[in-house]
C-alpha positions as CSV (number, residue, x, y, z in Angstrom):
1,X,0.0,0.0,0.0
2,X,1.1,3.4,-1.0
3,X,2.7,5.2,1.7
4,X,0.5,8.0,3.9
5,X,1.5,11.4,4.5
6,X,-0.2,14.4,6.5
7,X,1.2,17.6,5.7
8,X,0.3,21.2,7.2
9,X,-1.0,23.3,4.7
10,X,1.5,25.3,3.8
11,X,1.8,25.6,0.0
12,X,-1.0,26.7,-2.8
13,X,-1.1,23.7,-3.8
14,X,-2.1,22.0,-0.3
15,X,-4.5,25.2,0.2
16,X,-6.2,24.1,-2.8
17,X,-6.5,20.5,-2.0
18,X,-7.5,20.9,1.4
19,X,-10.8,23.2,-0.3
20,X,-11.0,21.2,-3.1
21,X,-11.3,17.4,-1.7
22,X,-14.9,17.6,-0.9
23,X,-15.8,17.5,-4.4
24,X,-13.6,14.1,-4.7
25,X,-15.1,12.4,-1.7
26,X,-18.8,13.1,-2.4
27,X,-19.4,14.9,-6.2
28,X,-21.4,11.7,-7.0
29,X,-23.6,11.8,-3.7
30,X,-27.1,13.1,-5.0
31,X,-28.1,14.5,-1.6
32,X,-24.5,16.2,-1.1
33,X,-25.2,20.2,-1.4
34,X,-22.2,21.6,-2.5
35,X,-20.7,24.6,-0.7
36,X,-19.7,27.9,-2.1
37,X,-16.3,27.7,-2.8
38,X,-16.0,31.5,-2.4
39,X,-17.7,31.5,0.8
40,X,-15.5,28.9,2.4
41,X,-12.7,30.6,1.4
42,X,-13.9,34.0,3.4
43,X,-14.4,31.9,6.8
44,X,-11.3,30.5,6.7
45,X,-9.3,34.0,5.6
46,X,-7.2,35.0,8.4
47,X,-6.9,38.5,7.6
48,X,-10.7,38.8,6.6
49,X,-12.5,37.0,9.0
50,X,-12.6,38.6,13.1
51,X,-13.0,35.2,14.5
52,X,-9.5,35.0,13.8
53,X,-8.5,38.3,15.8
54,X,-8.9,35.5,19.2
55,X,-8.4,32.2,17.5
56,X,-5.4,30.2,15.9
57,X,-5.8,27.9,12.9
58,X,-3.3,25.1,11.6
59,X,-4.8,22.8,8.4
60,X,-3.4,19.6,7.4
61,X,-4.4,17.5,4.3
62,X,-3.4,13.5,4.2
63,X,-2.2,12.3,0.8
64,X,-2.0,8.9,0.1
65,X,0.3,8.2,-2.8
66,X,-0.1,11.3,-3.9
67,X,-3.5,11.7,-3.8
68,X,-5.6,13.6,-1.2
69,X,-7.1,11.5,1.0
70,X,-8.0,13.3,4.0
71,X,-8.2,16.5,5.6
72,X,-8.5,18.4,9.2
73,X,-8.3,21.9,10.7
74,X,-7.1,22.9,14.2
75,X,-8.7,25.2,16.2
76,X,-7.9,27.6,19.5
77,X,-10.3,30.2,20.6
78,X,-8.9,31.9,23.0
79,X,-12.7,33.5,24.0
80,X,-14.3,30.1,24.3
81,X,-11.4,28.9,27.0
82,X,-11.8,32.8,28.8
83,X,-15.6,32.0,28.7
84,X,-15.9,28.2,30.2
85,X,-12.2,28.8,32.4
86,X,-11.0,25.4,30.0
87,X,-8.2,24.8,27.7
88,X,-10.1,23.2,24.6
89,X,-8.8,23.1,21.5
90,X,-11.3,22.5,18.5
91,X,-11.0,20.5,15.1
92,X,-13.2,21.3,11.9
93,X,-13.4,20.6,8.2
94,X,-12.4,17.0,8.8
95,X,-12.8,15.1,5.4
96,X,-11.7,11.8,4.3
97,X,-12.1,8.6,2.6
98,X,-13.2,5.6,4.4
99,X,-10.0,4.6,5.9
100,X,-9.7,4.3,9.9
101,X,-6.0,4.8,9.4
102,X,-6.1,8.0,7.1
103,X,-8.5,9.4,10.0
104,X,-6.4,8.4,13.1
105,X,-3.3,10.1,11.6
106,X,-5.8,13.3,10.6
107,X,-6.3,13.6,14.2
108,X,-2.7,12.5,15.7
109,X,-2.4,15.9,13.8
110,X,-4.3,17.6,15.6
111,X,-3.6,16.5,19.0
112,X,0.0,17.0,18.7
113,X,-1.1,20.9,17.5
114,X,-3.3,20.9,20.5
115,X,-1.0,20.0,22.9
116,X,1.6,22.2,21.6
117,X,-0.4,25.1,22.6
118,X,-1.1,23.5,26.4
119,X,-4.7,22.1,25.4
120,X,-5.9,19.2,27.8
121,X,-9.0,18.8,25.7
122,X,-9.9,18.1,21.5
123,X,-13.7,19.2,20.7
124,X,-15.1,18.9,17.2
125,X,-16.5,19.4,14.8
126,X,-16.7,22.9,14.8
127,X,-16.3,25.3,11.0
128,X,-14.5,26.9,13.0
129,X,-16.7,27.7,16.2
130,X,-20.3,26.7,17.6
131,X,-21.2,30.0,16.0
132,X,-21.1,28.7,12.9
133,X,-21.6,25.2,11.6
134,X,-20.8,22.5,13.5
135,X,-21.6,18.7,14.7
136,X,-21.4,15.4,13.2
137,X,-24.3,14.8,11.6
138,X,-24.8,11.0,12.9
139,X,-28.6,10.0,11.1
140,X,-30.7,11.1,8.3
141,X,-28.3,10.1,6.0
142,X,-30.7,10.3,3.2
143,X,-31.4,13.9,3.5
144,X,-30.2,16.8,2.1
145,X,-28.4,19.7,4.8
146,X,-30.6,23.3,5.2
147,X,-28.3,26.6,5.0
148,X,-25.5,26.4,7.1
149,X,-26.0,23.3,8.6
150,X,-23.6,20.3,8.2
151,X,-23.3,17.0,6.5
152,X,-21.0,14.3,5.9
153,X,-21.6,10.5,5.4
154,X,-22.5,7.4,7.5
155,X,-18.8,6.2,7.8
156,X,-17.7,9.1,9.5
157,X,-19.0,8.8,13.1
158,X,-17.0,5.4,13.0
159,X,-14.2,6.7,11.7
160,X,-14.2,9.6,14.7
161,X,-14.6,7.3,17.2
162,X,-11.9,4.8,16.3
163,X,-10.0,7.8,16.3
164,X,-10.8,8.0,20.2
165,X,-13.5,10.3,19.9
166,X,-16.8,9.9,22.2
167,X,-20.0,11.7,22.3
168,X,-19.7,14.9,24.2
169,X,-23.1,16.5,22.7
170,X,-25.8,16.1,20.5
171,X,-27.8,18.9,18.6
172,X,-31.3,18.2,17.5
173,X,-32.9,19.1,14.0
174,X,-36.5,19.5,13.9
175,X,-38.7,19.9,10.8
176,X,-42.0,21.3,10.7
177,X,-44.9,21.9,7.8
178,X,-47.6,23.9,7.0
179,X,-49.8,21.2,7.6
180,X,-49.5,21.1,11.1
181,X,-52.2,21.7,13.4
182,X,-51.5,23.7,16.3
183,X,-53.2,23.3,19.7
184,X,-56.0,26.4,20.5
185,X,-55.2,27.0,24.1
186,X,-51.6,27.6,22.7
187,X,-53.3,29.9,19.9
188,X,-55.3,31.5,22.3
189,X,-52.4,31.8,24.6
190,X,-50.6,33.8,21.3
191,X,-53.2,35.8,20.7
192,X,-53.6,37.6,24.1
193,X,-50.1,38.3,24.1
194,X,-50.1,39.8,20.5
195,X,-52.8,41.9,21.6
196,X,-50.4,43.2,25.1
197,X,-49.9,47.0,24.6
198,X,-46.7,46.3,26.4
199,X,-45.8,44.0,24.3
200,X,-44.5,44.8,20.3
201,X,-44.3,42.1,17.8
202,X,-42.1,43.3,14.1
203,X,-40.6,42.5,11.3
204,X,-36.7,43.8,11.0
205,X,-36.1,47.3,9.2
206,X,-33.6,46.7,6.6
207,X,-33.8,50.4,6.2
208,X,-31.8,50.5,9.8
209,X,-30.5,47.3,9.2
210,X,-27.2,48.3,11.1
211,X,-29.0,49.7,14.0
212,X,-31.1,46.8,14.2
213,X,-28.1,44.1,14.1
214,X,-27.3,46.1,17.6
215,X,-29.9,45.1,19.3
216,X,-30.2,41.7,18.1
217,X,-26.5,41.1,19.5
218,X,-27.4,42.2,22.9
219,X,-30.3,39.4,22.5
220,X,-27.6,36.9,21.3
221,X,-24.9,37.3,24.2
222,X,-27.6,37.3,27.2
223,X,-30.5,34.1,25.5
224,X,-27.2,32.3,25.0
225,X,-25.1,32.7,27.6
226,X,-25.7,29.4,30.0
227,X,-25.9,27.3,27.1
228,X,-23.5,24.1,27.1
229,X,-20.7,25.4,24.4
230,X,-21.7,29.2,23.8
231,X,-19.6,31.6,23.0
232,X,-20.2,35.4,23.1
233,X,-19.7,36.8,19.9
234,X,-17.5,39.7,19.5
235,X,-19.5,42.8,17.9
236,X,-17.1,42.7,15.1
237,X,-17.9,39.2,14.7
238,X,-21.8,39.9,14.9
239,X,-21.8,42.6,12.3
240,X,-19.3,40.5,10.3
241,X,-21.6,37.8,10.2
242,X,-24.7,39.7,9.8
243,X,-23.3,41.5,6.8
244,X,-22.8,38.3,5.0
245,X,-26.7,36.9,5.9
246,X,-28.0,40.4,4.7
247,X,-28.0,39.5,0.8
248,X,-30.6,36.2,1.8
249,X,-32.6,38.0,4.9
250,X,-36.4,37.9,4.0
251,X,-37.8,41.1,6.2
252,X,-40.8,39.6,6.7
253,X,-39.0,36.5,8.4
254,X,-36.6,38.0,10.6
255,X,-38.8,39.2,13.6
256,X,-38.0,41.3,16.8
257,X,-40.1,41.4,19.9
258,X,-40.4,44.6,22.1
259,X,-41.3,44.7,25.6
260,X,-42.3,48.0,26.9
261,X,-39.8,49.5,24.3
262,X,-36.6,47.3,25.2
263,X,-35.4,44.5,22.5
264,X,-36.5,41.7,24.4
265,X,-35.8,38.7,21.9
266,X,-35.5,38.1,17.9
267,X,-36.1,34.9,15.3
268,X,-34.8,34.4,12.3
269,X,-35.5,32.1,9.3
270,X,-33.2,32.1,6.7
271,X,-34.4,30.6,2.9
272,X,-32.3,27.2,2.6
273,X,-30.3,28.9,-0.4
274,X,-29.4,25.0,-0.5
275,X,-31.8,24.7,-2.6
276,X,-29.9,26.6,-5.0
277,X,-26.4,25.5,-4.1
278,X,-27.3,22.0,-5.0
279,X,-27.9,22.9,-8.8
280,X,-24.0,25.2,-8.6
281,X,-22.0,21.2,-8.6
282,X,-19.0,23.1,-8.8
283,X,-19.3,25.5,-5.8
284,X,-18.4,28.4,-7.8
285,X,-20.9,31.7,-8.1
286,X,-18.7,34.1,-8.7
287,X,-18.4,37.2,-7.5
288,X,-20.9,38.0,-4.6
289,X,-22.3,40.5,-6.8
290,X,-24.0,37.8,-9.0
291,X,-26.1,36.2,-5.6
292,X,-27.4,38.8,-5.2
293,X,-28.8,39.5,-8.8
294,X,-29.9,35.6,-8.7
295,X,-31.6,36.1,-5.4
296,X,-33.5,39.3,-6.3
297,X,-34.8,37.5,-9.3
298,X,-35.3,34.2,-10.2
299,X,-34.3,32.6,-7.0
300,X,-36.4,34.1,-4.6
301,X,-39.3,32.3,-6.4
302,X,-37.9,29.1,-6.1
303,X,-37.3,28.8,-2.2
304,X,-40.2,26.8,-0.6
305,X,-38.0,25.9,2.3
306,X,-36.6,27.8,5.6
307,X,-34.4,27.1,8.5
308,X,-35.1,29.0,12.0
309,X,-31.5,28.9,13.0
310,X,-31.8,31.4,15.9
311,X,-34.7,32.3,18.3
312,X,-33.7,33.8,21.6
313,X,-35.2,36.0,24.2
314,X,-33.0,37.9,26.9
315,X,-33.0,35.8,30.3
316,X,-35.2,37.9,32.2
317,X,-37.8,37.8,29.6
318,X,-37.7,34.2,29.2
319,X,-40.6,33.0,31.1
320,X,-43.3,34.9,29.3
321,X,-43.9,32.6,26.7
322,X,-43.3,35.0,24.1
323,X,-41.2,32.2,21.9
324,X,-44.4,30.4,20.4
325,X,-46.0,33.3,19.6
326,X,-42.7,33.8,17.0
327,X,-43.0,30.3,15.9
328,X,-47.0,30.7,15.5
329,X,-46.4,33.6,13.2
330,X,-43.6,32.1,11.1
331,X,-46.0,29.7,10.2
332,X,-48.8,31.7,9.3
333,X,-46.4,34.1,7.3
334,X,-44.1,31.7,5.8
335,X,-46.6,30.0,3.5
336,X,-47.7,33.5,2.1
337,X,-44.4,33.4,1.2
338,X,-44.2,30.4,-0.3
339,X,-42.5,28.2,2.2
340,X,-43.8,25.3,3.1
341,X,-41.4,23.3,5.2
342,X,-38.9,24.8,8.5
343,X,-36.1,23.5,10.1
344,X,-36.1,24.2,13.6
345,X,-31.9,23.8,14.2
346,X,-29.9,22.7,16.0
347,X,-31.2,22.1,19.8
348,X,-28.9,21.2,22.6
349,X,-30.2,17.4,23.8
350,X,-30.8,18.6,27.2
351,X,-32.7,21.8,26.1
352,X,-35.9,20.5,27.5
353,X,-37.8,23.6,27.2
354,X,-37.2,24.2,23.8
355,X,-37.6,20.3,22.6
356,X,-41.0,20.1,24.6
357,X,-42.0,23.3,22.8
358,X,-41.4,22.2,19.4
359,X,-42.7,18.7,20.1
360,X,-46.1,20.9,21.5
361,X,-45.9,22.8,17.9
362,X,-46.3,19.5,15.7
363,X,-42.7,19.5,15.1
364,X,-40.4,16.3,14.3
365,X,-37.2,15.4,15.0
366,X,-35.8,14.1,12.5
367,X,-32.0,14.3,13.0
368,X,-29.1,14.3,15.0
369,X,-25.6,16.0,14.9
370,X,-22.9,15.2,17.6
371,X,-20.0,17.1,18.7
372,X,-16.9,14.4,20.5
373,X,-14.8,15.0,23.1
374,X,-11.1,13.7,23.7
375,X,-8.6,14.1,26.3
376,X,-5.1,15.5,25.2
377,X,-2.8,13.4,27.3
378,X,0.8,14.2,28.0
């Protein structure tokens, strides 16, 4: 057998086979949505991306005579280990072929990185934080991912653990339609508080979109704060992130909630621009300029699914049971729209508030990602 090699990522021609080995592994995979290349690129820029002004990255792709086989990135956020007082270090991007051995010398990679900067503990995935995408998705194999959501295929939860991986974390995808039936009292329930003249129910101004992206971050860092694995986000790295969602946003899907004038909680819905990727094989929609024109025409009318990635309510207006009116109206709105299915994503396991709502809302769950744990020894 040909001889393996993992290299660090250090000339153009490893950079280009550590983006482009995707395509190799699952081009022929009719439920594998292709990501931008472009977009990929931007996340994992250094210099463009403010994640990076707290966090190190190393890459490595495996090469298997002289092919590529494998790849893996290494992670240190430096907030994340402020945040939860630990010394974690993080992989992400992890590809390869169906070869325990490829995989175990992908991570010895990363281990050896880890320790090198004094981590005691490997977490993954993460691309490249729990702000963005991240588990392994471990079930629903025959699915196709929504927007920013991962996906990889059945082998790889084996090959993780024979790595020495075990389960730290699962995350929870529910889907939803517009034929569910919801229950009256909770209608009723809805209703009264709609009708609350301390309490404001809107859609986002993308007139003010800046201004409004302020408030929703205050919403972020306090909904999310005691939830396993959160990690503030930086403004920079709100408004970063927010300008890059603001070509896809659908106003009338992005609500804020107001109680007695303060920003007491947001939801979003993104359109699964999935849908669209899946037709681009080649990742490639160049430049940025050209989404845009694609979404303001054509594609727009083509979007019959959504994903509600976030919907959070500051802490101390938690218990007034503001969150199913916002999923009540997304699905009165959303099929005006012409959306017809939702994923609710992803859920912490143990989030037994929010799984017991969305089981009360009709909602199924219908997938499972999972983010590993390993010890860095000495």
């Amino acid at each position: 057998m040909d001889t393996l090699q993992v290299r660090r990522v250090e000339t153009k021609k490893e950079n280009d086979d550590f983006f482009l080995l995707p395509w190799d592994l699952h081009g022929k995979d009719p439920n594998w949505v292709p990501p931008l290349l472009i977009a990929v690129k931007d996340l994992l820029n250094e210099r463009k991306n403010p994640f990076f002004k707290h966090a190190a990255l190393e890459r490595w792709v495996a090469y298997r005579g002289g092919e590529r086989v494998g790849r893996i990135a290494g992670i240190v956020d430096r907030h994340n280990n402020l945040f939860h007082d630990e010394e974690t270090a993080f992989w992400g991007f992890f590809e390869c072929v169906n070869d325990a051995e490829t995989a175990r010398a992908l991570f010895a990679a990363v281990e050896g990185w880890g320790r090198g900067q004094a981590m005691t503990v490997l977490r993954g995935p993460v691309n490249p934080s729990t702000n963005h995408e991240c588990g392994l998705q471990i079930s629903a194999f025959d699915t196709k991912p929504f927007i920013m959501m991962t996906q990889n295929p059945p082998y790889y939860p084996e090959l993780v653990e024979k790595a020495g991986c075990a389960k730290a974390k699962d995350l929870y995808a529910w889907i939803i339609d517009d034929t569910a039936e919801f229950d009256p009292k909770l209608v009723q329930r809805a209703e009264l508080l709609e009708k609350s003249e301390d309490i404001r129910f809107r859609t986002v101004d993308m007139k003010h979109y800046d201004e409004e992206i302020e408030k929703i971050l205050l919403v972020y860092n306090d909904a999310w704060e005691k939830n396993w694995g959160f990690v503030p986000m930086t403004p920079e790295e709100f408004r970063h992130m927010a300008k890059e969602m603001k070509a896809i946003v659908v106003p009338e899907l992005l609500y804020i909630v107001e109680v007695k004038g303060d920003t007491a909680g947001f939801a979003l819905c993104l359109p699964d621009i999935n849908q669209v990727f899946e037709k681009i094989r080649d990742g490639r929609l160049f430049p940025t300029g050209l989404l845009k024109l694609l979404w303001h025409t054509k594609v727009r009318k083509t979007m019959n699914r959504g994903r509600i990635l976030a919907l959070g309510l500051k802490k101390k207006y938690q218990a007034m049971g503001l969150a199913p009116v916002m999923y009540l109206r997304y699905f009165r709105e959303a099929p005006k729209l012409g959306y017809r299915v939702a994923e609710c994503s992803w859920v912490l396991e143990d989030n037994v508030p929010m799984n017991a709502g969305l089981k009360y809302l009709k909602a199924r769950h219908y997938k499972t990602y999972r983010i590993y744990d390993k010890p860095l020894l000495a």
